[in-house]
Predicted model as a PDB file, atoms N, CA, C, CB and O in Angstrom, pLDDT in the B-factor column:
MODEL        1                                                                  
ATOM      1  N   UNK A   1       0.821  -1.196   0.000  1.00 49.00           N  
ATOM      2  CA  UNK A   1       0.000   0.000   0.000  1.00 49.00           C  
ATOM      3  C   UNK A   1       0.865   1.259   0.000  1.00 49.00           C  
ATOM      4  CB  UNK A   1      -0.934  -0.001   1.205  1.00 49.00           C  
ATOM      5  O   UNK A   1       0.678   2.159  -0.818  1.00 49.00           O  
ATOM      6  N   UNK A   2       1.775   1.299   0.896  1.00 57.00           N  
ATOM      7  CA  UNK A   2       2.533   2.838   0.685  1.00 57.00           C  
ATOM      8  C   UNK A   2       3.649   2.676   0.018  1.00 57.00           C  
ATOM      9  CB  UNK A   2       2.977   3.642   1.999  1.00 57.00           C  
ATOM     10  O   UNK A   2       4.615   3.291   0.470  1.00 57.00           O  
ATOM     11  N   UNK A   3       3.850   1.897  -1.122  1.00 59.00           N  
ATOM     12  CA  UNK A   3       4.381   1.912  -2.559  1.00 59.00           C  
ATOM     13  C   UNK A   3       3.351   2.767  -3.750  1.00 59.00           C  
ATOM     14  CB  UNK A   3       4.533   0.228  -3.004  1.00 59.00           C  
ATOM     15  O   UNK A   3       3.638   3.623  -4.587  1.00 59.00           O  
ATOM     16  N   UNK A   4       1.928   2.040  -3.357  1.00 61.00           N  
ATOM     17  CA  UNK A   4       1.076   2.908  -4.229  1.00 61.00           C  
ATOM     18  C   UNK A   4       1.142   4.129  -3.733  1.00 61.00           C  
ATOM     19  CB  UNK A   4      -0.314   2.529  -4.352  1.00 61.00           C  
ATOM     20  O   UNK A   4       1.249   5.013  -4.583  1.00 61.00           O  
ATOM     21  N   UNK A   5       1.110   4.477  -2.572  1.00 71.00           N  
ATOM     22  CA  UNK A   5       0.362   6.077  -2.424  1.00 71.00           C  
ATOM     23  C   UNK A   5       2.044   6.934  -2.832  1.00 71.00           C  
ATOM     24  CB  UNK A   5      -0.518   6.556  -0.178  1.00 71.00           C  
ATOM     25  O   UNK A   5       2.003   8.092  -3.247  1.00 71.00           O  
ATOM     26  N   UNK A   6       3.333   6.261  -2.666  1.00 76.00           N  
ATOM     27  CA  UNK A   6       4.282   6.739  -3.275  1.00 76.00           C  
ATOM     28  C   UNK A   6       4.830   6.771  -4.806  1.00 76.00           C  
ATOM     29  CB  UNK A   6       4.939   6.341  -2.659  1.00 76.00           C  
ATOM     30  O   UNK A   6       5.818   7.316  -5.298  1.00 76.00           O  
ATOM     31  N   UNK A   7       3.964   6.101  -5.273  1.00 85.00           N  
ATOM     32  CA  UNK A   7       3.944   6.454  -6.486  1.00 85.00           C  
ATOM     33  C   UNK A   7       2.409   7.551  -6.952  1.00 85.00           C  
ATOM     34  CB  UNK A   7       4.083   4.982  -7.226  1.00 85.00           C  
ATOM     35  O   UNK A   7       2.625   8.549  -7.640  1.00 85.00           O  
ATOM     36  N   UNK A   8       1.536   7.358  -6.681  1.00 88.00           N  
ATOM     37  CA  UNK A   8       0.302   8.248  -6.637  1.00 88.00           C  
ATOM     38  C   UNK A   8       1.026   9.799  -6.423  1.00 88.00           C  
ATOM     39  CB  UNK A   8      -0.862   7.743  -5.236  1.00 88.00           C  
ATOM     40  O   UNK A   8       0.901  10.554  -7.387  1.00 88.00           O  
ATOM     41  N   UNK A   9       1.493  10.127  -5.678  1.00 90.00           N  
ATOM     42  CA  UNK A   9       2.500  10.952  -5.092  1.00 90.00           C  
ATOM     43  C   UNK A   9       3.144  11.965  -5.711  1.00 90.00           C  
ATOM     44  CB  UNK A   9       3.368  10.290  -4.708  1.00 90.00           C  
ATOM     45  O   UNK A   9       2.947  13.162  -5.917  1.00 90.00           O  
ATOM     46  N   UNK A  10       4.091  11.033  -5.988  1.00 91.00           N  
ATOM     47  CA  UNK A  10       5.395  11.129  -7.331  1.00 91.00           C  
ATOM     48  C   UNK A  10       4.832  11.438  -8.539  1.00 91.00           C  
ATOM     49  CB  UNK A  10       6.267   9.658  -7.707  1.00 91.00           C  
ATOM     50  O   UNK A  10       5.426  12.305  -9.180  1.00 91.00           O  
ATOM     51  N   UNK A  11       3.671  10.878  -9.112  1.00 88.00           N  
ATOM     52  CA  UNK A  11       2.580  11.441 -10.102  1.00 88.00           C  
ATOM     53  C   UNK A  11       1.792  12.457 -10.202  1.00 88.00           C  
ATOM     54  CB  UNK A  11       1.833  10.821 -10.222  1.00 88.00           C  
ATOM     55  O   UNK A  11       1.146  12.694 -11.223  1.00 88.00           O  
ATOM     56  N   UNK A  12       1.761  13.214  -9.077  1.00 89.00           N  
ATOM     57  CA  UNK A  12       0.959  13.813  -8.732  1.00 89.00           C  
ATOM     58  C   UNK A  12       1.905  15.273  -8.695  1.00 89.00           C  
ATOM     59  CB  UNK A  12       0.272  13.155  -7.543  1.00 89.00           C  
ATOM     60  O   UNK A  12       1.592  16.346  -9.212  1.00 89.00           O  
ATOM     61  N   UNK A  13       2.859  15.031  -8.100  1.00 91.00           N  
ATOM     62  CA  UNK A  13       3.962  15.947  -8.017  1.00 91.00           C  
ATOM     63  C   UNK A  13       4.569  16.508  -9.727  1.00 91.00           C  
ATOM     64  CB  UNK A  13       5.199  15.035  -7.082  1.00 91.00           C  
ATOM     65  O   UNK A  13       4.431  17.630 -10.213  1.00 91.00           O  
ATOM     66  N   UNK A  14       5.099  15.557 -10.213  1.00 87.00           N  
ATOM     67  CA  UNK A  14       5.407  15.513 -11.469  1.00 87.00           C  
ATOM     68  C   UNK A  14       5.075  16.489 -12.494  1.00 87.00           C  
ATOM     69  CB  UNK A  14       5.020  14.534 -11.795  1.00 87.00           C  
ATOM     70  O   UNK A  14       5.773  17.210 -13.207  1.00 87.00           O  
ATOM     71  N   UNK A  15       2.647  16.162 -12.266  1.00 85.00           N  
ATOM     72  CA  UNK A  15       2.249  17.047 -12.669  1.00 85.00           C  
ATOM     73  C   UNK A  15       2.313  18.258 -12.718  1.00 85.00           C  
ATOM     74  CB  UNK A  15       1.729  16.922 -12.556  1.00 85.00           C  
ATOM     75  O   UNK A  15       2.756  18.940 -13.642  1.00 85.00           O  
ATOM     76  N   UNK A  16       1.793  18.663 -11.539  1.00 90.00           N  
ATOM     77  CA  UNK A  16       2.227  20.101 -10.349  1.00 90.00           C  
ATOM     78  C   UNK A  16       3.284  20.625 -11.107  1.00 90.00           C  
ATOM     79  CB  UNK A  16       2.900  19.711  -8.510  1.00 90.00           C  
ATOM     80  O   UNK A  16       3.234  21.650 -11.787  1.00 90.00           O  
ATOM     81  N   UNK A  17       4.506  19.670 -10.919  1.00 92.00           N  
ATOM     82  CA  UNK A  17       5.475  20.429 -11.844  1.00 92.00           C  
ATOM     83  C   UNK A  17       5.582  21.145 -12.903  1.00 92.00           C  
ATOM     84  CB  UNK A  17       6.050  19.933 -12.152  1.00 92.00           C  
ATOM     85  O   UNK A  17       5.964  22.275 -13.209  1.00 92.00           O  
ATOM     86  N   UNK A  18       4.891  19.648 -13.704  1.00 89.00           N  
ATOM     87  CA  UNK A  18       5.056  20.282 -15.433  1.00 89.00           C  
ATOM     88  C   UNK A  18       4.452  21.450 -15.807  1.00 89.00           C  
ATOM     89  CB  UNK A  18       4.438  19.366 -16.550  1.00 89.00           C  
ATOM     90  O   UNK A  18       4.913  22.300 -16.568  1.00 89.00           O  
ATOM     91  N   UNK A  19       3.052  21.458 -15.053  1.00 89.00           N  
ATOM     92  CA  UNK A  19       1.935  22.470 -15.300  1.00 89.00           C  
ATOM     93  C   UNK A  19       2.254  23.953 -14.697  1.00 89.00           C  
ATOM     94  CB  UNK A  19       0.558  21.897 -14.614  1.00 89.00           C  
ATOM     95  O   UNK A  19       1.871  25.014 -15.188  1.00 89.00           O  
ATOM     96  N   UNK A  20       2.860  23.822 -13.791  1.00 91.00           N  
ATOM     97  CA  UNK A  20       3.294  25.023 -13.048  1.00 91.00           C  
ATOM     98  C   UNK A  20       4.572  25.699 -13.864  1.00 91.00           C  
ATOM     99  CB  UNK A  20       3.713  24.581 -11.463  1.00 91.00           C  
ATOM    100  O   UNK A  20       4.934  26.858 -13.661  1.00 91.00           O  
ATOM    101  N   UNK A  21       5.144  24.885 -14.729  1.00 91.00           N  
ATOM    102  CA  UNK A  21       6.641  25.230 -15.545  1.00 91.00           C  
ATOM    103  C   UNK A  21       5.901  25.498 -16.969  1.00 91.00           C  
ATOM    104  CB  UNK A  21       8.051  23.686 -15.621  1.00 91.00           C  
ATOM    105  O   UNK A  21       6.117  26.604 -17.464  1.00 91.00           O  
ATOM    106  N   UNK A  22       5.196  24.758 -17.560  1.00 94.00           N  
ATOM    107  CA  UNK A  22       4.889  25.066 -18.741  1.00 94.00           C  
ATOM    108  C   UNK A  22       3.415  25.150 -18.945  1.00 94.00           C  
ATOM    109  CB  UNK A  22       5.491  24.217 -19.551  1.00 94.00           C  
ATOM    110  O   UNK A  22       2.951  25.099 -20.084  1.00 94.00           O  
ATOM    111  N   UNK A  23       2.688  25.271 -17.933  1.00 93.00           N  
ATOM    112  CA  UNK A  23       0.694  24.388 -18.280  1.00 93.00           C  
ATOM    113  C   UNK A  23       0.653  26.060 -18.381  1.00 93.00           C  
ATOM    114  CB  UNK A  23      -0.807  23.091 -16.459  1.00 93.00           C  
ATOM    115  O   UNK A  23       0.025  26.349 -19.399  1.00 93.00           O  
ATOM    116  N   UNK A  24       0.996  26.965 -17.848  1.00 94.00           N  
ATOM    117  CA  UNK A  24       0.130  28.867 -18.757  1.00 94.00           C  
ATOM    118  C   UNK A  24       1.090  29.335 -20.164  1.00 94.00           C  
ATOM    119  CB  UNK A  24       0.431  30.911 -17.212  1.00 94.00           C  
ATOM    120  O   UNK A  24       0.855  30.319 -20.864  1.00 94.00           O  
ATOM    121  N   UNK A  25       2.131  28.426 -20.343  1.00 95.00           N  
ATOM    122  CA  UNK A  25       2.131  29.049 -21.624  1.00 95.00           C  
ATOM    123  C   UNK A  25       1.797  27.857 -22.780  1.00 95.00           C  
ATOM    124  CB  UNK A  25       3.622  29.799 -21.849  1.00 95.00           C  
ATOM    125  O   UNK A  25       1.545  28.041 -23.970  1.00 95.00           O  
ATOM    126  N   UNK A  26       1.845  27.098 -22.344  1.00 96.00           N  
ATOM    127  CA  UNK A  26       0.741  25.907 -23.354  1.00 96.00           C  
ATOM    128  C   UNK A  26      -0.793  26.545 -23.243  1.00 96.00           C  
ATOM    129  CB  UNK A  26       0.646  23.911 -22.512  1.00 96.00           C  
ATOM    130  O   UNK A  26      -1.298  26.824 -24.330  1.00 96.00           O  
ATOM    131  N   UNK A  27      -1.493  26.777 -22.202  1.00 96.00           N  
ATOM    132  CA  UNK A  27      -2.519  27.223 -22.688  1.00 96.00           C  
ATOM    133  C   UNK A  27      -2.890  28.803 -23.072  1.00 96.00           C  
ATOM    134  CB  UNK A  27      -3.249  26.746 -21.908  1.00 96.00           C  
ATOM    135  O   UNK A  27      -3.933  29.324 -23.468  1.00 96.00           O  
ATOM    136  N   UNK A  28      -1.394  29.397 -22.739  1.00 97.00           N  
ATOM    137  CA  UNK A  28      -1.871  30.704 -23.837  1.00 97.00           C  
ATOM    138  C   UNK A  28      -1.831  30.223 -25.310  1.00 97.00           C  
ATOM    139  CB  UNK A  28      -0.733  32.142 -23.768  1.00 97.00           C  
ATOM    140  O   UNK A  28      -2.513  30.573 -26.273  1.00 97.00           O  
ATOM    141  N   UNK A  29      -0.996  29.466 -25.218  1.00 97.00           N  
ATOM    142  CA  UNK A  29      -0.937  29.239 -27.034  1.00 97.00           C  
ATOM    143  C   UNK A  29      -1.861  28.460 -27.868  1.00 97.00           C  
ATOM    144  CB  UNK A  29       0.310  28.524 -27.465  1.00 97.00           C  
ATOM    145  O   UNK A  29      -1.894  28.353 -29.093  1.00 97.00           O  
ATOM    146  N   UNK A  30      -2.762  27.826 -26.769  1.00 97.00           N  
ATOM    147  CA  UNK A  30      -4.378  27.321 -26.908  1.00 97.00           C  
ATOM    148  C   UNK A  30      -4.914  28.410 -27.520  1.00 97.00           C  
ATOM    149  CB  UNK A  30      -5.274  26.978 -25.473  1.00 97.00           C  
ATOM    150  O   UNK A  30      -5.318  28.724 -28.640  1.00 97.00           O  
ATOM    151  N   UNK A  31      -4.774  28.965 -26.267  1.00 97.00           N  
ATOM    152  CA  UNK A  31      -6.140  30.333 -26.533  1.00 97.00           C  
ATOM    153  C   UNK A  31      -5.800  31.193 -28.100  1.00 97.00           C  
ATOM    154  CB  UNK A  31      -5.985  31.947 -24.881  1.00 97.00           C  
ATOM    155  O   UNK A  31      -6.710  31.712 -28.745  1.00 97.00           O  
ATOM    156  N   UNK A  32      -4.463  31.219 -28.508  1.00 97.00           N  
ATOM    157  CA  UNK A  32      -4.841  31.919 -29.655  1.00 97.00           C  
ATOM    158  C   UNK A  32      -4.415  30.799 -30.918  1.00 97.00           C  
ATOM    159  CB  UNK A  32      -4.022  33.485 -29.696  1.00 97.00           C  
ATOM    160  O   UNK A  32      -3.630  30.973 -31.850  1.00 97.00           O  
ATOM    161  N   UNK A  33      -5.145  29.738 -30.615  1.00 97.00           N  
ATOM    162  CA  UNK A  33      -5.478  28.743 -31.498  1.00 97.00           C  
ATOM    163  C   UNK A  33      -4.186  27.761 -31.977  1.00 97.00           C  
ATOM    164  CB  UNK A  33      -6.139  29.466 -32.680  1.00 97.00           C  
ATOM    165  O   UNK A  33      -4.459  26.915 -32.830  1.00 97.00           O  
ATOM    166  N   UNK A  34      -3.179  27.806 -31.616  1.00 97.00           N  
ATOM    167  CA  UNK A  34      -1.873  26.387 -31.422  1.00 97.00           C  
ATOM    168  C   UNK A  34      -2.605  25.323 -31.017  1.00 97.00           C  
ATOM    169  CB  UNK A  34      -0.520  26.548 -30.115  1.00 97.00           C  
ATOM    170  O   UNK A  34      -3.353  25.174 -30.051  1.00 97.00           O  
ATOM    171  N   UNK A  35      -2.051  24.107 -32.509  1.00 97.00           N  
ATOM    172  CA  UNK A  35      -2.500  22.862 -31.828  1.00 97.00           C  
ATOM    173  C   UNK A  35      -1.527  22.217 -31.132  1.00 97.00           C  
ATOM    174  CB  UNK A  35      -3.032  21.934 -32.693  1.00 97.00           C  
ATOM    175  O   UNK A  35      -0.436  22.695 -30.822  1.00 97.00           O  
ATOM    176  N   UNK A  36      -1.847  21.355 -30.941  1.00 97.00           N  
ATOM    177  CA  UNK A  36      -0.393  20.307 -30.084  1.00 97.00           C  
ATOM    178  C   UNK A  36       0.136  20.112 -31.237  1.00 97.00           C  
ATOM    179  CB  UNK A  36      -0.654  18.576 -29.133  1.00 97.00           C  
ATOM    180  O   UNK A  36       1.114  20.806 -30.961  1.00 97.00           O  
ATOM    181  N   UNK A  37       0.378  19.733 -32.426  1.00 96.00           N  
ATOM    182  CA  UNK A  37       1.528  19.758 -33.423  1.00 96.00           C  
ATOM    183  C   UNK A  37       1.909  20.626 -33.854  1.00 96.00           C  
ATOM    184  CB  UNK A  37       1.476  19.234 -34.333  1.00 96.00           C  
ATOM    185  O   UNK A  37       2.883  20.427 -34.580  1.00 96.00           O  
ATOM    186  N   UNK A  38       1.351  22.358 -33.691  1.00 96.00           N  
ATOM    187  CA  UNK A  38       2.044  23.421 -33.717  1.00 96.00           C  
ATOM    188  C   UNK A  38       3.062  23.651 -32.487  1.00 96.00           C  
ATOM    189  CB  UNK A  38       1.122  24.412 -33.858  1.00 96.00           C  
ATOM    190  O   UNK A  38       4.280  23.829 -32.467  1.00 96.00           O  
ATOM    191  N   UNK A  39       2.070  23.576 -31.449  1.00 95.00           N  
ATOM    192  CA  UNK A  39       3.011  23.652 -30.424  1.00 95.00           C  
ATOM    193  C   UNK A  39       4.565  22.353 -30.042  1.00 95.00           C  
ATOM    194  CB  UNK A  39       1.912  23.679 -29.265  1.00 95.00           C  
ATOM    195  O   UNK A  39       5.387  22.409 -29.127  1.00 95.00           O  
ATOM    196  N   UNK A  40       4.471  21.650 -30.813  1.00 94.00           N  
ATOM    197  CA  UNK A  40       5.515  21.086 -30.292  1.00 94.00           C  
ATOM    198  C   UNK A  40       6.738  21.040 -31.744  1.00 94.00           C  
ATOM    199  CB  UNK A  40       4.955  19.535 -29.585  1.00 94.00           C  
ATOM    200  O   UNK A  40       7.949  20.816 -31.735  1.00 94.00           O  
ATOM    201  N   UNK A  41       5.811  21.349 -32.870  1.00 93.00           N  
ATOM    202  CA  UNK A  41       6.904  22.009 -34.077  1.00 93.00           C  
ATOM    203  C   UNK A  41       7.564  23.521 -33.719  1.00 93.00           C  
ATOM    204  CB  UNK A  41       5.966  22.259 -35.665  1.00 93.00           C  
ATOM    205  O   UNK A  41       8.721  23.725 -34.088  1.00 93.00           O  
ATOM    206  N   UNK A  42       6.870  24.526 -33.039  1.00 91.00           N  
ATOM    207  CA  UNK A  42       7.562  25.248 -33.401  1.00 91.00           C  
ATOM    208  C   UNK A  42       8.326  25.500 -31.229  1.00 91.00           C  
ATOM    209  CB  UNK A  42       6.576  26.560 -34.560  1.00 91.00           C  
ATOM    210  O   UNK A  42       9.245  26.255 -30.911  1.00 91.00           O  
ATOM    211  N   UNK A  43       7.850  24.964 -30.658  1.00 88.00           N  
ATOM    212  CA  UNK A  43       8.807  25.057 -29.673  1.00 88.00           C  
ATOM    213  C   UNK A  43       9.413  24.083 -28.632  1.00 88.00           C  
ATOM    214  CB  UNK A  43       8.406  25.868 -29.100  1.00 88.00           C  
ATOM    215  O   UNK A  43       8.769  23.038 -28.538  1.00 88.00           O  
ATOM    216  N   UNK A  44      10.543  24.180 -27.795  1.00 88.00           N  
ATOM    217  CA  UNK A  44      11.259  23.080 -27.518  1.00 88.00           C  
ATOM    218  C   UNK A  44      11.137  22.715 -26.160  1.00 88.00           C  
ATOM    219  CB  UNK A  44      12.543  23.238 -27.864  1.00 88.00           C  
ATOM    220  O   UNK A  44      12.086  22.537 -25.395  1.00 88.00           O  
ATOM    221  N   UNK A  45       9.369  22.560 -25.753  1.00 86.00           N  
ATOM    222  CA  UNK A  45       9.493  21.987 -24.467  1.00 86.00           C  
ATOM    223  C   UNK A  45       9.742  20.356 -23.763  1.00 86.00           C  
ATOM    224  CB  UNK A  45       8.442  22.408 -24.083  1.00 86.00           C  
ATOM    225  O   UNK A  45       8.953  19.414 -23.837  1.00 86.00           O  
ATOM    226  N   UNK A  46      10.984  20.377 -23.132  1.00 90.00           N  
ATOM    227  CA  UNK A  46      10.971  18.946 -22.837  1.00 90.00           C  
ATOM    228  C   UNK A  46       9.766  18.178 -22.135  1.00 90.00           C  
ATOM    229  CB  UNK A  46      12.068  18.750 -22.050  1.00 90.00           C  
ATOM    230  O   UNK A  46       9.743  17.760 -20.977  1.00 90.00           O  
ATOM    231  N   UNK A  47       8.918  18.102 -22.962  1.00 91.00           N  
ATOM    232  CA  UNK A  47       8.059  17.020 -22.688  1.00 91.00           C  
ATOM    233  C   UNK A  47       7.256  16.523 -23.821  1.00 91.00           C  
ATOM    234  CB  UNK A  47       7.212  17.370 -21.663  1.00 91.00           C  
ATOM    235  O   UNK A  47       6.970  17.162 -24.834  1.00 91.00           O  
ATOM    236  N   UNK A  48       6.898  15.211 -23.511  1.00 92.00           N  
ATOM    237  CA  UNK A  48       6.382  14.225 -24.348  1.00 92.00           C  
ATOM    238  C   UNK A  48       4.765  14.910 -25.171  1.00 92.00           C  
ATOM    239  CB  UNK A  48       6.158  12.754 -23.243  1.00 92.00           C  
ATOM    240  O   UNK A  48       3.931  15.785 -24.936  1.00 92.00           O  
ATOM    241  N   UNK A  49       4.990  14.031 -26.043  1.00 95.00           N  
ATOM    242  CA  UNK A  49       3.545  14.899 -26.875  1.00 95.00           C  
ATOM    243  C   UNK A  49       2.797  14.201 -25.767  1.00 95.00           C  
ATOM    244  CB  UNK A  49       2.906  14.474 -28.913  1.00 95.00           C  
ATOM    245  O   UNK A  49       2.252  14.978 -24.982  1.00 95.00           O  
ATOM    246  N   UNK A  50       2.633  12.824 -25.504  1.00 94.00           N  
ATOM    247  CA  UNK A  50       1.211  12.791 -24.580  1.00 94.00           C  
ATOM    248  C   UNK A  50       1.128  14.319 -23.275  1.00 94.00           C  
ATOM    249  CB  UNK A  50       1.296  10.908 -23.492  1.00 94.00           C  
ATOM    250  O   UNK A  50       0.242  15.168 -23.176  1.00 94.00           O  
ATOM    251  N   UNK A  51       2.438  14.159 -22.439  1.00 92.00           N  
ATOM    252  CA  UNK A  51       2.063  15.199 -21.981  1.00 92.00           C  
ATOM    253  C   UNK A  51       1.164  16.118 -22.033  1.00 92.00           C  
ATOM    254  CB  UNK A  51       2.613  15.544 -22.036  1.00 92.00           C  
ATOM    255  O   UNK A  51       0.234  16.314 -21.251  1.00 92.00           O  
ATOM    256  N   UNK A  52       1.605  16.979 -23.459  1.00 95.00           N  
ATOM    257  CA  UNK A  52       1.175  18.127 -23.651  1.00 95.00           C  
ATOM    258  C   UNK A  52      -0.069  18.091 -24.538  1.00 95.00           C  
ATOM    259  CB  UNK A  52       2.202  18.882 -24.121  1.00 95.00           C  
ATOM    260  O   UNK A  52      -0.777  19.069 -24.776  1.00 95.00           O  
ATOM    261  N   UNK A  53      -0.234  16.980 -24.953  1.00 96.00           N  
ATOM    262  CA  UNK A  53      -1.896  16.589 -25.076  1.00 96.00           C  
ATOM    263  C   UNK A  53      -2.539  16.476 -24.175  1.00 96.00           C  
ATOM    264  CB  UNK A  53      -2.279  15.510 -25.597  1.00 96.00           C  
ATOM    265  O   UNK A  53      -3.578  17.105 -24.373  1.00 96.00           O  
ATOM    266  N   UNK A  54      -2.538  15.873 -22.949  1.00 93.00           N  
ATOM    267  CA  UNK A  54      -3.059  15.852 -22.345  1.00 93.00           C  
ATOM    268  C   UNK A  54      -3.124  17.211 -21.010  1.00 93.00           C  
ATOM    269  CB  UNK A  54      -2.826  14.723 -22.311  1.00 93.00           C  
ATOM    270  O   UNK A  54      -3.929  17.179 -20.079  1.00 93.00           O  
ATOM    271  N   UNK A  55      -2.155  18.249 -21.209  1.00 94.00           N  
ATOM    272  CA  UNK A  55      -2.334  19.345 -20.985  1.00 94.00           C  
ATOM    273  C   UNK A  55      -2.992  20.396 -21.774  1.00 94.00           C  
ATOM    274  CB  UNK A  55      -1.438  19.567 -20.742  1.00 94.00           C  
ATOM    275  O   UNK A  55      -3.490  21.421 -21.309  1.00 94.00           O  
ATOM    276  N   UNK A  56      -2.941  19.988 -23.219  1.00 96.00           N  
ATOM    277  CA  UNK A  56      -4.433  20.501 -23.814  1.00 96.00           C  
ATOM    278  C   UNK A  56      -5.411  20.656 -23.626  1.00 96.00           C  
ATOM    279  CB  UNK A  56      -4.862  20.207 -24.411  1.00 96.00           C  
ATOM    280  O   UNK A  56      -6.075  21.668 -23.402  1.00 96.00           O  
ATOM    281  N   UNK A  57      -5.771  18.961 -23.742  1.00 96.00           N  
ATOM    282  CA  UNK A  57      -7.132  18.568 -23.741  1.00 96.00           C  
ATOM    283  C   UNK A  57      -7.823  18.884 -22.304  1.00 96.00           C  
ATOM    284  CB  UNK A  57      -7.201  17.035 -24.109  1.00 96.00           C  
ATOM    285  O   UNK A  57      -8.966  19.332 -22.222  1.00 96.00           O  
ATOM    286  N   UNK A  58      -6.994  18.597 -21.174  1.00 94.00           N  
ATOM    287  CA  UNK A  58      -7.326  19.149 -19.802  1.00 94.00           C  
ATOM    288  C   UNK A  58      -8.010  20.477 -19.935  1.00 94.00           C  
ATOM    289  CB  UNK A  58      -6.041  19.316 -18.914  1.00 94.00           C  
ATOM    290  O   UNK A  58      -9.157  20.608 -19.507  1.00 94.00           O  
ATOM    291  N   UNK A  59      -7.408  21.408 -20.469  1.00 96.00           N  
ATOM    292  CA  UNK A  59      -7.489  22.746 -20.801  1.00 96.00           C  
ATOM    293  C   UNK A  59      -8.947  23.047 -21.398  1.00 96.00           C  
ATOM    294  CB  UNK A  59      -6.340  23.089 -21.789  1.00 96.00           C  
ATOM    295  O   UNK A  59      -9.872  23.729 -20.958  1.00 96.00           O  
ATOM    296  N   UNK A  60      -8.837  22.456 -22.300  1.00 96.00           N  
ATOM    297  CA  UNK A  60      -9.813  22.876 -23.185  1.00 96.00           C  
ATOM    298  C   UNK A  60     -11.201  21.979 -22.182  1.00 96.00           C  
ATOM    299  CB  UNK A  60      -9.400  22.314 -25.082  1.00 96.00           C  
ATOM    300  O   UNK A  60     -12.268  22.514 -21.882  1.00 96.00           O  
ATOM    301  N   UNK A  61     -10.985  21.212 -21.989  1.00 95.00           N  
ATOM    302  CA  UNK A  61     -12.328  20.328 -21.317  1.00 95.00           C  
ATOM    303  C   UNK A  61     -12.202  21.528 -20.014  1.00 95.00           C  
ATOM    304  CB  UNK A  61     -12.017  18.107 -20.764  1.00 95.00           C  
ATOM    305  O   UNK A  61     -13.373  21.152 -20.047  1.00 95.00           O  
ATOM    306  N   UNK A  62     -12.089  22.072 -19.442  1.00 92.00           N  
ATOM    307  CA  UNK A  62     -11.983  22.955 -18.079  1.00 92.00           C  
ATOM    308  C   UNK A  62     -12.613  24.169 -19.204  1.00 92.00           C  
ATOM    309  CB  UNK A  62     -10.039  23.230 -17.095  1.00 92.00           C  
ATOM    310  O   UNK A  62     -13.647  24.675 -18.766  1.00 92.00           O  
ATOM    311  N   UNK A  63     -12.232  24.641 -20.375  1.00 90.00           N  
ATOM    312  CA  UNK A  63     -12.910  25.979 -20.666  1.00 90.00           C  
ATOM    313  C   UNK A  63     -14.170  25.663 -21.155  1.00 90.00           C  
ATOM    314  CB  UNK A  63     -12.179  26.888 -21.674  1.00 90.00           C  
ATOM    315  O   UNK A  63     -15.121  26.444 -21.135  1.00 90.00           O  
ATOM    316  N   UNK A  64     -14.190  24.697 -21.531  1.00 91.00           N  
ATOM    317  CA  UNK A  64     -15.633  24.289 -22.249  1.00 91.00           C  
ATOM    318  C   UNK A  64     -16.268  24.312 -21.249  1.00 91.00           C  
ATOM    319  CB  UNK A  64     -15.881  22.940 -23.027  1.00 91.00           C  
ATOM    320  O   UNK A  64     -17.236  25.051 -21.422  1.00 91.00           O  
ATOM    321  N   UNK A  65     -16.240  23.648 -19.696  1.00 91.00           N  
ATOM    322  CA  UNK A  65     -17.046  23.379 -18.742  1.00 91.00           C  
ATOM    323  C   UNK A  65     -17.790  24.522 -18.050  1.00 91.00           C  
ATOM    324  CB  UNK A  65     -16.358  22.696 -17.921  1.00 91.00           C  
ATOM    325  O   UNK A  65     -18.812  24.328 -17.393  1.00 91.00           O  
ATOM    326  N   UNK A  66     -17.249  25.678 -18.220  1.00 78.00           N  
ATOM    327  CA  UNK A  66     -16.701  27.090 -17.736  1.00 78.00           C  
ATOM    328  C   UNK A  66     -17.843  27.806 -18.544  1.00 78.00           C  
ATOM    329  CB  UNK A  66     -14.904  27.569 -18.191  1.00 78.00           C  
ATOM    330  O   UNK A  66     -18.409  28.802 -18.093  1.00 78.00           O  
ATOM    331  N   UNK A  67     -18.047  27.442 -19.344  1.00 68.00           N  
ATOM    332  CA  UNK A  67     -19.110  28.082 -20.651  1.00 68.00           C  
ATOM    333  C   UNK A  67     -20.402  28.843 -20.245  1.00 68.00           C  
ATOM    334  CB  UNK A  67     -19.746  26.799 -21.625  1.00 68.00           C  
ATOM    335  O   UNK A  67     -21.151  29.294 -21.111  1.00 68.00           O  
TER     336      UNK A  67                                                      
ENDMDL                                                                          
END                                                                             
């Protein structure tokens, strides 16, 4: 059990990270219409396309909800 919640954790953290380092300027570049294959052609953030798909799509499902 506190293997899972240390990895739950570590995942959780990770996020926090990425999003706090790159999740407002990925979604400024949402907002004025960058897709995830613009955004990862024209700039060099170390992270994985799922990542930043899924820091998209997060995005966009949170503004839609917001409506």
């Amino acid at each position: 059990m506190e293997e899972y919640n240390h990895g739950y954790f570590q995942e959780a953290l990770s996020n926090f990270t990425k999003d706090f380092a790159y999740g407002g300027a990925i979604r400024h570049l949402v907002d004025h219409g960058y897709t995830v294959d613009r955004i990862i052609k024209e700039f060099n953030y170390p992270l994985s396309r799922d990542t930043i798909e899924k820091m998209v799509n997060r995005y966009l499902e949170e503004k839609n909800s917001n409506v």
